[in-house]
KEKE-3310 file (N, C-alpha, C; in steps of 0.2 Angstrom, whole numbers, plus 5000, padded with zeros to 4 digits):
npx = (5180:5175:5161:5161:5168:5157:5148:5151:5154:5142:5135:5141:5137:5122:5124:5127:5121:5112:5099:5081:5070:5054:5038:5030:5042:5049:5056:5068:5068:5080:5079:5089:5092:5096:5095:5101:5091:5081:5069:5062:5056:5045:5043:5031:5031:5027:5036:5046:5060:5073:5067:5052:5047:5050:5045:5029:5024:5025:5038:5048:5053:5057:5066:5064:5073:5077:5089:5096:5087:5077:5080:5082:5074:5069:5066:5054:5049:5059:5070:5081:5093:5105:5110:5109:5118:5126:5120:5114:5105:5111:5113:5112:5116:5111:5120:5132:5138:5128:5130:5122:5111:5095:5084:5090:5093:5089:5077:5077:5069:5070:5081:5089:5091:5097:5094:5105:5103:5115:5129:5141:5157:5166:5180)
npy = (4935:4934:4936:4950:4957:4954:4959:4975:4976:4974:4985:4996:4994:4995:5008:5014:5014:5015:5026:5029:5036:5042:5044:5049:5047:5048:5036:5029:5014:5005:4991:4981:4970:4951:4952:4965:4974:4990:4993:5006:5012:5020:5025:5029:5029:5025:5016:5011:5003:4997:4983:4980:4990:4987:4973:4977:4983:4974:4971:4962:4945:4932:4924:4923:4925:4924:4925:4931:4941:4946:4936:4939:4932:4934:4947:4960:4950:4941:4928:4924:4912:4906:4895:4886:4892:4902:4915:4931:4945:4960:4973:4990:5007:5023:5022:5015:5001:4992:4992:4986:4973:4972:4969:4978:4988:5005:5016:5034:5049:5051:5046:5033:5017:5001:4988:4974:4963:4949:4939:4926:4925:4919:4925)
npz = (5097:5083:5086:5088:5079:5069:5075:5075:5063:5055:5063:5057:5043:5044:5051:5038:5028:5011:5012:5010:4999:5003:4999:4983:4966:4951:4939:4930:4917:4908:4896:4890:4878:4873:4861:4858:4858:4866:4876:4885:4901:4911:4927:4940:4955:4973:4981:4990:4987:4973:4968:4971:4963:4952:4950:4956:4943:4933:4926:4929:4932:4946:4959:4977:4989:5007:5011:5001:4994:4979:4964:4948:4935:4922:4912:4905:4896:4893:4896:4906:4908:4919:4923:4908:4899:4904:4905:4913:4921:4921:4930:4933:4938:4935:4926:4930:4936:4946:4966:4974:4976:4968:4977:4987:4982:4985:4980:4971:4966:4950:4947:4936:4929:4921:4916:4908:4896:4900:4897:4905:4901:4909:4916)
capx = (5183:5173:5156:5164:5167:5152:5144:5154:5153:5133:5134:5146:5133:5117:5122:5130:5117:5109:5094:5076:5067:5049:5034:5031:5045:5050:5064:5066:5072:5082:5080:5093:5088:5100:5097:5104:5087:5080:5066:5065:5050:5046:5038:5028:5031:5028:5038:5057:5064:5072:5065:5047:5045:5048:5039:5023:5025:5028:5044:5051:5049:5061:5064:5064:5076:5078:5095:5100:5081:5078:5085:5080:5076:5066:5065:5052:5046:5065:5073:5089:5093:5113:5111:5108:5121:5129:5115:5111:5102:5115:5110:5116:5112:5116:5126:5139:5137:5126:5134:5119:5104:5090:5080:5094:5092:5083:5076:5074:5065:5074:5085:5088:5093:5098:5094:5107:5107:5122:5131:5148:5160:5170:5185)
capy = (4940:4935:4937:4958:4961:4954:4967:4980:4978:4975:4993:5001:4993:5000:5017:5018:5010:5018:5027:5027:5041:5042:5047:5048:5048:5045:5032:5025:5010:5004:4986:4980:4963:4949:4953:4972:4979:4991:4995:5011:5011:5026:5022:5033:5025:5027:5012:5014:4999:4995:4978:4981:4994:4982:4968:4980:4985:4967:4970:4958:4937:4930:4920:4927:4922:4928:4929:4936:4946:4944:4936:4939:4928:4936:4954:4964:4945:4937:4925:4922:4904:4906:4887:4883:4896:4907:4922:4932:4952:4964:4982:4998:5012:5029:5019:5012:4994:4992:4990:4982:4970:4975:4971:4981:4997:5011:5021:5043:5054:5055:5038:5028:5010:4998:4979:4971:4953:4947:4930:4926:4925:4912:4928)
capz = (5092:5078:5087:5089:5072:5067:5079:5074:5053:5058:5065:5053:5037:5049:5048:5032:5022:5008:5014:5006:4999:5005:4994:4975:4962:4945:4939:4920:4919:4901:4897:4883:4878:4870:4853:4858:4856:4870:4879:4890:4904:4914:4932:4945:4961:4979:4983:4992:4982:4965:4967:4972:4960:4945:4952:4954:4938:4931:4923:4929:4936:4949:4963:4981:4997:5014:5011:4994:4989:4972:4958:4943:4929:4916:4911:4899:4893:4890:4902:4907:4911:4918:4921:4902:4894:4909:4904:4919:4921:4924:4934:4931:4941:4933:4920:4933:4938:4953:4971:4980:4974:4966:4983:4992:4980:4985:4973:4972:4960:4944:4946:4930:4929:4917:4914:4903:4897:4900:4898:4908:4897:4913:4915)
cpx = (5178:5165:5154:5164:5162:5148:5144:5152:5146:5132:5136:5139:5125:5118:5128:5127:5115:5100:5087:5073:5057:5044:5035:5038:5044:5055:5061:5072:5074:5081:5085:5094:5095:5102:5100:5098:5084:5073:5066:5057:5051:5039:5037:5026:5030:5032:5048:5062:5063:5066:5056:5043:5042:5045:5030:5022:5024:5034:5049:5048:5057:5060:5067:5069:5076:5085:5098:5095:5078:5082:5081:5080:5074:5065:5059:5051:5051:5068:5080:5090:5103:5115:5113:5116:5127:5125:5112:5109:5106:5111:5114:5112:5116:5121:5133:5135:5134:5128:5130:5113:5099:5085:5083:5092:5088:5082:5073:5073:5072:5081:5085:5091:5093:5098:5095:5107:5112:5123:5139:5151:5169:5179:5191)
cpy = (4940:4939:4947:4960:4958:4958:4974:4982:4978:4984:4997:5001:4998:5007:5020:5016:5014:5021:5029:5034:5040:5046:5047:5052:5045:5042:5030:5020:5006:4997:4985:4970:4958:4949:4963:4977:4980:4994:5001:5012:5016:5024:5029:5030:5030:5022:5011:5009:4997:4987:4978:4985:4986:4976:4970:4982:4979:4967:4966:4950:4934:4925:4923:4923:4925:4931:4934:4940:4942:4943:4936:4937:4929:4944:4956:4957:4939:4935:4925:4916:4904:4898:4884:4887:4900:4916:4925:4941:4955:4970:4985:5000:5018:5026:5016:5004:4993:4989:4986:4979:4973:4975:4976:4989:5001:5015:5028:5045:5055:5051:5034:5022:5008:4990:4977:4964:4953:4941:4931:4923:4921:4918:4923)
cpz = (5086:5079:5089:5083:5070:5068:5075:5067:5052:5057:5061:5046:5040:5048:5045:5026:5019:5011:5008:5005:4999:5000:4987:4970:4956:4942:4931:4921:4910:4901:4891:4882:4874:4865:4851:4858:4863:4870:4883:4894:4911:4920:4935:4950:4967:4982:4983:4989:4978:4965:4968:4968:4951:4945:4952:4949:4933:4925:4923:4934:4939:4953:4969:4986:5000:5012:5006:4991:4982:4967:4951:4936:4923:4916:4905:4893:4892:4896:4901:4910:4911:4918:4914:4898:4896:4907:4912:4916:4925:4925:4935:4935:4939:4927:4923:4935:4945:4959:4975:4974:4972:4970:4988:4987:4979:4981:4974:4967:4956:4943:4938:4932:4922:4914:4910:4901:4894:4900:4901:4906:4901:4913:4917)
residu = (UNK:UNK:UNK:UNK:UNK:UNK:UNK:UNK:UNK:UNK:UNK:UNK:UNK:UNK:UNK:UNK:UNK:UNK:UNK:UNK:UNK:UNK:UNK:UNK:UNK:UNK:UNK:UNK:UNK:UNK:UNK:UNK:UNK:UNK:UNK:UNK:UNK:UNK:UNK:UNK:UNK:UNK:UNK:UNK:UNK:UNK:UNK:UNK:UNK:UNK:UNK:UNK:UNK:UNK:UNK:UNK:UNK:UNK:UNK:UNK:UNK:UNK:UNK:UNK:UNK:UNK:UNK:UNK:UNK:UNK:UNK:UNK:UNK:UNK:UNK:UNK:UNK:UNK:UNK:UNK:UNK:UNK:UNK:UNK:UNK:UNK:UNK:UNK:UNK:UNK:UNK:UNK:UNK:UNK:UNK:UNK:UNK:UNK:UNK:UNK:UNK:UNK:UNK:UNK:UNK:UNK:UNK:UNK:UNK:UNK:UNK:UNK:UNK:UNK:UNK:UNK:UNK:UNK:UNK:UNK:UNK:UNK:UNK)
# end
């Protein structure tokens, strides 16, 4: 039973994913830093993901896995260290709270983003 809904939810993600827009666009990405003060950084990519765009870019320094993409630990020169503090880089997309990873989201002409530091505040 498990080894069917594995399949099935497989299948359902497969062709319900976000799909990727091919050839060059422009995205702007906000960054708002701990001390509230912001950056705003305008890119011209051919590259179909959030996360590759800002890595070639060098906007940002992380750490990679097979399983979760990138994590993101410093943005626009400032780190986050959730271990020391509970400080992590929250993602906006369009000003709503991002539904997938920054290596999972595809990026199309005329996207914005938003990388907050943020601390966790343990709800």
């Amino acid at each position: 039973v498990q080894a069917v809904l594995l399949i099935v939810f497989g299948a359902i993600w497969f062709a319900t994913r976000p799909g990727t827009q091919e050839g060059g666009k422009t995205i702007t990405v906000e960054v708002v830093h701990r001390d509230g003060s912001k950056n705003t950084f305008t890119y011209h990519t051919d590259e179909e993901y959030l996360a590759d765009v800002l890595l070639a870019e060098g906007l940002v320094e992380g750490t990679r896995s097979e399983e979760f993409g990138l994590y993101i630990d410093a943005v626009d020169g400032e780190t986050a260290d959730y271990a020391a503090d509970g400080a992590y880089w929250a993602l906006y997309q369009g000003g709503e709270y991002a539904t997938l990873g920054v290596s999972s989201l595809p990026v199309a002409d005329g996207d914005s983003f938003s990388l907050v530091y943020t601390v966790y505040s343990g709800a």
